[in-house]
N, C-alpha and C positions, 0 to 999 in steps of 0.2 A: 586562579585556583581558589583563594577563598571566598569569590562572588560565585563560584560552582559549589562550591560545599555552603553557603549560605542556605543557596537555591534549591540542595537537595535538604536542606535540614527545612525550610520554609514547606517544602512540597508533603512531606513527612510525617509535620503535624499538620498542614492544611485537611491530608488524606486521614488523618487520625479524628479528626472535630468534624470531619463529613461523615465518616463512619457511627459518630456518637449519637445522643441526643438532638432535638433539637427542639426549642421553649417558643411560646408565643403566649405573649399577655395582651389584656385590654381588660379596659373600668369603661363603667359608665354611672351618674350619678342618677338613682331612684328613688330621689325623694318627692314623696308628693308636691305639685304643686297648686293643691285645694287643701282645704282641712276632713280628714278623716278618721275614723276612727279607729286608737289603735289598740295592739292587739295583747292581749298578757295579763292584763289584771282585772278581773268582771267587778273590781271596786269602782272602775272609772266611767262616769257618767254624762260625758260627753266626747266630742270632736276634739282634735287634736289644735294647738295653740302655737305654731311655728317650728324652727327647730333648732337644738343644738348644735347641732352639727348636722352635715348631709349624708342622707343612704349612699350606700353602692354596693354595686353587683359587679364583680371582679372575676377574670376567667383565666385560669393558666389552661394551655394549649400544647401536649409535649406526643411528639413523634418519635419513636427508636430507631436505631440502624436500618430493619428491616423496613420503614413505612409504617407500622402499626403507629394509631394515634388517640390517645384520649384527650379528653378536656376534664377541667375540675374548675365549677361555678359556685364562686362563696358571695355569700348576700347578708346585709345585713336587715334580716327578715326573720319573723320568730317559725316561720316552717310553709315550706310550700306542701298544699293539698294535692293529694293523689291526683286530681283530676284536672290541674293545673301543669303540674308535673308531667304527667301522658300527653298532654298538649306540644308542650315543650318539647318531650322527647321525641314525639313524633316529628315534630317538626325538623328535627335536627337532625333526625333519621334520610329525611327523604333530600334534604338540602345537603347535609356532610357525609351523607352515609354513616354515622356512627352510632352505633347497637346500643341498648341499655348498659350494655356493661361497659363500655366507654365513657358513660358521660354520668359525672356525680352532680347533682343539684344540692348543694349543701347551706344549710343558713344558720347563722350563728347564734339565734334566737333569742335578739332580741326584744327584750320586753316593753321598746318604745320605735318600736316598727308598725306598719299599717297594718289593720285588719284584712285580706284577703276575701276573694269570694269562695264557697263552697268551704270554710272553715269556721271552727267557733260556733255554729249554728245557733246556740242558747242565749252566750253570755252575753251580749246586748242588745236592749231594744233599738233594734235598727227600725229607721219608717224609711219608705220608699226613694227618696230623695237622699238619704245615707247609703242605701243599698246601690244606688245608681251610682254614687261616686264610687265607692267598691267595686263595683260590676269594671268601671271604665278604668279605675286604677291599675285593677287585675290584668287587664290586657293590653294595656300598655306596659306592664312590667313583662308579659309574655315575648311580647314583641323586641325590647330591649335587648333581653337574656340569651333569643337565638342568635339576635346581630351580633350583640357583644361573642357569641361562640364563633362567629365569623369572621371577626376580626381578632382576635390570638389567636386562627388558625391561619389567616391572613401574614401575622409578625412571626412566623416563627424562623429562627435562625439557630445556629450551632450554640450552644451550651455543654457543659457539664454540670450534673446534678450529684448533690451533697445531701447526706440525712444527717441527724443524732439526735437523740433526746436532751432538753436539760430539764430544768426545773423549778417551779415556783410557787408556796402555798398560801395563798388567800381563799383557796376554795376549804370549804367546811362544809361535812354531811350532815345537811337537814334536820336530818330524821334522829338523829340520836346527839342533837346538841341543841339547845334551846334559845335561841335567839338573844331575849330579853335577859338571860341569865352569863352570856358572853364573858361577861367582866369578872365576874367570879369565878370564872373557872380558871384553874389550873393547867389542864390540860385537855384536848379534845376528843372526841368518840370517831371512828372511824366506821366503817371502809369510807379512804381515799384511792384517790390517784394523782401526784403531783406533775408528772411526766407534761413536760413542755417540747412536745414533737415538731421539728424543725424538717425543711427539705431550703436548700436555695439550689438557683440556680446561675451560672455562672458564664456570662462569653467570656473569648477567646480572648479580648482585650483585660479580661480582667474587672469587666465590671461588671456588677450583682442585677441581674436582671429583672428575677423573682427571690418572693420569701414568704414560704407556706410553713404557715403554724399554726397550731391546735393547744387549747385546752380544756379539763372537762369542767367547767364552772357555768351556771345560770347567768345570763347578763340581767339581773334585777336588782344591781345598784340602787338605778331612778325608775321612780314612777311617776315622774311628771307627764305632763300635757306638751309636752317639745318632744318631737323626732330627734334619734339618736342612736348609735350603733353601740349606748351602753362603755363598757370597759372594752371590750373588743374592737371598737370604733376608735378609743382614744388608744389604744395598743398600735391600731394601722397607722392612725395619723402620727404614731413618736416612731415610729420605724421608717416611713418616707421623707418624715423631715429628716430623720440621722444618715439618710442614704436617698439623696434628691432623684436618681434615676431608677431608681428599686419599684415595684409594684410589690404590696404585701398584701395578703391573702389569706383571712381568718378562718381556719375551720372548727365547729365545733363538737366538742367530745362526750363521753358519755356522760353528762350534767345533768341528769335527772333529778338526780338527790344530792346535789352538790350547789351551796350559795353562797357567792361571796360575801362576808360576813366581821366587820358592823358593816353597815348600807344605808343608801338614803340621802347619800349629800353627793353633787357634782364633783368636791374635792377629792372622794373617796374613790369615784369611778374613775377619773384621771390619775390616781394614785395607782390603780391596779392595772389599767392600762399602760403607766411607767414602768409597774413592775414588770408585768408579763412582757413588753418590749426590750426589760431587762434582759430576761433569762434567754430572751432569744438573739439581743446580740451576744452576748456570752457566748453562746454558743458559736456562732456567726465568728467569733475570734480563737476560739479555739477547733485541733483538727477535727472537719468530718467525715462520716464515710463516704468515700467515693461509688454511685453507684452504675454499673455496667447499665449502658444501650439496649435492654433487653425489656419488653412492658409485656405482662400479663393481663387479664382480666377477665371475671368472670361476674356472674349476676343469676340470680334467682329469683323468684316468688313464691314464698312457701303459704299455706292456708295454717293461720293459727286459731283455733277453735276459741267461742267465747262461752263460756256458761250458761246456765237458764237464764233466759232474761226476767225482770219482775214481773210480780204478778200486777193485777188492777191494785190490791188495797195496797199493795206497798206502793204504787203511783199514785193514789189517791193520799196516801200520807205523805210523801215527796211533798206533793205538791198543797201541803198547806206549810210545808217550812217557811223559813223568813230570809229564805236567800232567795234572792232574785230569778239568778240563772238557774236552779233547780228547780223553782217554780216555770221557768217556761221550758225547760228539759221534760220535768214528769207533762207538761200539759202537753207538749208535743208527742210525746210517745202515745200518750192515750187516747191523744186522737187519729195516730198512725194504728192501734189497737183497734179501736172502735170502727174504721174504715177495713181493718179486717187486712192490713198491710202485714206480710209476713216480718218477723226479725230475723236481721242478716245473724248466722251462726257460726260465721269464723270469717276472718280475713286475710285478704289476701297480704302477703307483708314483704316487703324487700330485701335483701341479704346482695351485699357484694365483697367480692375481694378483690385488688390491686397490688400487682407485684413489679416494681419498679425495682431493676437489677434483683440486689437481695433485700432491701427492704421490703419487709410484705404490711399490710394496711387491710384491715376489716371495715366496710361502711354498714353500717343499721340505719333501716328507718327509725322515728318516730324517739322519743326523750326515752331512749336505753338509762340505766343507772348503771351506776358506777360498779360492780360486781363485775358485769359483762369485760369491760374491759380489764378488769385484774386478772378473770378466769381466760381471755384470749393471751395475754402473756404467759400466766402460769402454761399452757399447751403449747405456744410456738415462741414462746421468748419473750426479753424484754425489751427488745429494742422495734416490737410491732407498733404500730398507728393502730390507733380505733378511732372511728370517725361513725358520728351519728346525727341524727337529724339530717337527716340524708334521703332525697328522693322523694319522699313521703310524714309525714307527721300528722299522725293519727290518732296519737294518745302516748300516756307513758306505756315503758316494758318494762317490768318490775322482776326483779331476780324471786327466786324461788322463796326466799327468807321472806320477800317485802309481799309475797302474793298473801302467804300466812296472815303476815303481819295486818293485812290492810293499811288503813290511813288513807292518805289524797295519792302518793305514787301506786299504791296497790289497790283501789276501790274510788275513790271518789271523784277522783282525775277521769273516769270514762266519763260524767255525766257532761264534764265540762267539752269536749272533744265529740259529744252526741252520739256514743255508744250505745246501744242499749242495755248493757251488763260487761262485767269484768271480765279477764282470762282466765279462761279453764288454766288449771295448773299443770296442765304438762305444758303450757308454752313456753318456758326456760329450755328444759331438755329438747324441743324442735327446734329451737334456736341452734344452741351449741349442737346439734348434728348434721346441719347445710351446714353450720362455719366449717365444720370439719372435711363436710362434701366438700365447698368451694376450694377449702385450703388443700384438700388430695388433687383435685382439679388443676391445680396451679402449680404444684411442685410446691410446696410450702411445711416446710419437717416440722414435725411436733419435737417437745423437749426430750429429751431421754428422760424414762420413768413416769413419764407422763401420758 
């Protein structure tokens, strides 16, 4: 009798864990192996000099009750270009069947990752033989990124999945704190976001599978000449030491105008890396929400309009400044001018949403700031994911205050990304009304009074 009643309580929950979830992980390591050049600071004047630690490109793989499946690929890369990205996805397209709004290409961005091709176009003087390592590094990281999709769709098996936010603040707004004055200050200028967004995933036996976490901080610790995944890199690496069968899985948030801050020493980026591994076991030991077998998603591409582009004399004044890359931005353009080459006048931009049970997740392309995700809690909650650098990284999105405002997030960041003028100012307000499409699309309730 009680090897019968064993056998139906065994059958019970077998039937319950077939019904749920189900996770597939896979890494693979993409670190170069030549010297290239990397990518994030137009200060730096050569090839790259070994590395701290090794890249990866890491893919959780989750299917729901019904069969529905996405992937979510985190890199430790400062942003894959649109036209690298369409690659990708096409490819993933025709080999797993899965649509754009399946599949998030997300990099954690950082600032001592490779240069890429078809990005950056100004900031360094690349000569032929740099470019060709670029060209061949690119497509070997293309090729990686679909296997690696093939394989966490390969491992996936029965899981339960877990969300909660916790929390950690090393991150500081840029723009309205002043670096070199840190020490004296008292107290610091906001908008933040401190939210340390967690998902694990869980088998049957009890052990942690997966651990997807986000924050919204610039990885520009180090700017050295060593490869390194930054604070977010030493975060993975103190979360798989603490949990030897665990894959952890960085994604990053809207960091536009957020850095962590003092900076500059290896100890510093290991230290936020501790912390941020901190808040996420934390979290990890206390309860989270359980979410339901049930995946949504959706994805758009909306056209955001750019402004007049300049005229000749303001390219002709660019282009006697004493910075580098501006000097071969304006000389670039004015020879795209002079060739009688139209300027592009709006772009095409990415929006997605993901709704895993009841947790719902907003993805943006390109270094969103920190607003964007305050104003997506303030309308659907605070227990939402924003996720950016996503798909596409084309330049910063600057909220409505910072478009005013100018500066490098609002005005000078396009020249570096090969824009040829800023956002017209209704781009914030076209933002928040696909989030809001995507989110009616989904089932995804705004706040009451909101």
């Amino acid at each position: 009798m009680r090897k019968h009643l064993w056998l139906i309580g065994f059958l019970i929950i077998s039937t319950t864990w077939a019904k749920g979830w189900k996770a597939g992980v896979a890494k693979v390591i993409i670190t170069p192996q030549e010297s290239v050049w990397q990518a994030g600071y137009a200060s730096r004047t050569h090839a790259s000099e070994g590395k701290l630690h090794d890249l990866w490109a890491k893919a959780l793989a989750l299917e729901d009750e019904t069969g529905k499946k996405c992937v979510l690929v985190t890199t430790d890369m400062l942003g894959f270009p649109k036209a690298m990205s369409d690659r990708i996805r096409t490819q993933l397209n025709r080999q797993f069947g899965l649509t754009h709004a399946q599949i998030i290409l997300n990099s954690s961005h950082t600032h001592s990752g490779p240069v890429l091709d078809d990005a950056l176009l100004d900031i360094y003087p690349l000569d032929a033989n740099e470019q060709a390592k670029i060209n061949r590094y690119s497509r070997q990281l293309e090729a990686q990124v679909i296997a690696l999709v093939g394989q966490a769709l390969k491992d996936l098996e029965a899981v339960e999945l877990f969300a909660q936010n916790g929390v950690t603040r090393f991150q500081v707004n840029r723009r309205n704190n002043k670096e070199g004055a840190l020490r004296e200050q008292t107290e610091l200028k906001g908008p933040n976001d401190y939210a340390v967004p967690v998902i694990k995933a869980l088998t049957p036996k009890g052990v942690l599978k997966a651990i997807v976490f986000g924050y919204a901080c610039h990885p520009t610790v180090l700017d050295l000449y060593q490869f390194s995944g930054d604070f977010p890199g030493f975060a993975q690496l103190e979360l798989e030491k603490a949990h030897p069968e665990v894959t952890a899985l960085f994604f990053q948030g809207a960091a536009g105008d957020q850095n962590p801050l003092p900076r500059r020493t290896v100890s510093l980026a290991r230290q936020y890396g501790r912390e941020l591994a901190a808040a996420v076991d934390r979290v990890l030991e206390e309860p989270m929400r359980p979410l339901a077998a049930a995946l949504k998603t959706a994805y758009s591409e909306i056209q955001l309009p750019l402004s007049a582009p300049p005229t000749e004399a303001e390219l002709l004044k660019t282009q006697n400044e004493n910075i580098p890359y501006l000097k071969r931005w304006a000389t670039r353009v004015l020879s795209e001018m002079k060739q009688g080459k139209p300027f592009i006048t709006s772009y095409s931009y990415p929006l997605q949403a993901w709704k895993l049970g009841e947790q719902s997740m907003f993805i943006f392309g390109g270094e969103l700031v920190i607003e964007y995700a305050i104003e997506c809690k303030k309308r659907f909650g605070q227990d939402t994911f924003v996720m950016a650098y996503s798909n596409d990284v084309m330049g910063y999105i600057p909220s409505a205050t910072i478009l005013k405002e100018g500066g490098y997030e609002g005005a000078s960041s396009q020249m570096v990304y090969g824009l040829p003028s800023v956002w017209d100012a209704s781009v914030p307000d076209l933002i928040y009304a696909e989030v809001n499409r995507l989110a009616e699309q989904l089932g995804i309730p705004k706040v009451k009074n909101n």
